[in-house]
C-alpha positions in Angstrom: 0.0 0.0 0.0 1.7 3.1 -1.0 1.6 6.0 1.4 0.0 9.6 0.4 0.7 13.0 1.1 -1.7 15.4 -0.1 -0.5 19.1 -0.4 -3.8 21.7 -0.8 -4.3 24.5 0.2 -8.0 23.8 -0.2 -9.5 21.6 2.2 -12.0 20.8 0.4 -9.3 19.1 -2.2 -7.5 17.6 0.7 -10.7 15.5 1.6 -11.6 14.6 -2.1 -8.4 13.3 -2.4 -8.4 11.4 0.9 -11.6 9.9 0.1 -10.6 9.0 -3.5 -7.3 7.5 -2.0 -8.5 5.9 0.4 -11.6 4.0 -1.4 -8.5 2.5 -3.9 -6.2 0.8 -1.1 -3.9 4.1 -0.5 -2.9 5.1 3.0 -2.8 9.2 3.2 -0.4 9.7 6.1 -0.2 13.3 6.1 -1.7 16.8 4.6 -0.4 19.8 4.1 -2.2 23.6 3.6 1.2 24.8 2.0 4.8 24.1 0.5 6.8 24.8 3.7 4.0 22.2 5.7 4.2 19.8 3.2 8.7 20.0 3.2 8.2 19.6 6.8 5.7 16.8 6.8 8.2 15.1 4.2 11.0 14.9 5.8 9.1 13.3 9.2 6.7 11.2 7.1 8.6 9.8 4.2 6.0 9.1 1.9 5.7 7.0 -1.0 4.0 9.8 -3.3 3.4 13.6 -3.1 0.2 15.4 -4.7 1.4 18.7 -4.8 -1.1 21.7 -5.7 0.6 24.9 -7.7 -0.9 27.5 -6.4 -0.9 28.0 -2.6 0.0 30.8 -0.2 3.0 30.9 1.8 4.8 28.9 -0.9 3.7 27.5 -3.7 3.9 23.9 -5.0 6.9 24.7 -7.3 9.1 25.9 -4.5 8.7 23.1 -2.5 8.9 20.7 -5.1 12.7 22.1 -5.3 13.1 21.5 -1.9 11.7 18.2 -1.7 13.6 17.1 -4.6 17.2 18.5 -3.1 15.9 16.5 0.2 15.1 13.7 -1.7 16.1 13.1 -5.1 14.1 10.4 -5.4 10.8 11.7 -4.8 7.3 10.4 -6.1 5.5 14.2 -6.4 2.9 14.4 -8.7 1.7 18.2 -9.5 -1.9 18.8 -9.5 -3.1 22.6 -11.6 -6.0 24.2 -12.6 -5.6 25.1 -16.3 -3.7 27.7 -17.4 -0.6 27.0 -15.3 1.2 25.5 -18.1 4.3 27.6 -17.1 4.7 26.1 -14.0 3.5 22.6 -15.0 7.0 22.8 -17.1 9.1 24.3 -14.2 7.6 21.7 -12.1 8.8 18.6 -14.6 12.3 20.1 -15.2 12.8 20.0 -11.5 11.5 16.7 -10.9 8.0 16.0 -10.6 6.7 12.6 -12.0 4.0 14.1 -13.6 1.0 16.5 -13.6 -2.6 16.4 -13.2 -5.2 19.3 -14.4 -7.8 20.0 -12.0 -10.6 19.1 -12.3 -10.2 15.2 -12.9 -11.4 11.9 -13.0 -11.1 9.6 -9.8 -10.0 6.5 -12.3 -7.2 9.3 -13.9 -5.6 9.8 -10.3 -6.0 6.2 -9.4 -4.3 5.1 -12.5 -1.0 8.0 -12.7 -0.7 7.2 -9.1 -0.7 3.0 -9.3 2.0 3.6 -11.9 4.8 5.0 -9.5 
């Protein structure tokens, strides 16, 4: 069972996540409102996977991808953006992110990106 850390700054997302997640055999271990939580709740929780909003306050997905990463340069983070954040989308892949997911999606989408890290 892979273990899940969601990073949202909504928490609305955060539970439709969990709930998706959940109902497919993942174990979410941890959430985070912002990049500097979710670094912190990284480094304690060790997670098999990362979803990683763009755009939150305090610092933003793409920041703390980069710090992830230099943390771990193995890390599973997948970015999750609303379209229109194709900019950062990039950024995000050049420094490391497995792959992206444009909100809003399809449970069997997430299921299926996340089954095959």
């Amino acid at each position: 069972m892979k273990k899940i850390l969601i990073v949202d700054d909504a928490a609305f997302m955060r539970l439709s996540l969990k709930t998706m997640l959940e109902k497919n055999g993942f174990e979410v271990v941890g959430e985070a409102e912002n990049g500097r939580k979710a670094i912190e709740k990284y480094k304690i929780l060790k997670p098999d996977v990362v979803t990683m909003d763009i755009t939150m306050p305090d610092m933003d997905g793409v920041e703390a991808l980069s710090e992830i990463m230099k943390f771990d340069s193995k890390a599973n983070v997948i970015m999750l953006s609303a379209m229109g954040q194709e900019e950062k989308i990039r950024d995000a892949v050049l420094l490391g992110a497995k792959n992206f997911i444009v909100k809003p999606f399809k449970e069997e989408f997430l299921i299926k990106t996340l089954s095959k890290l």
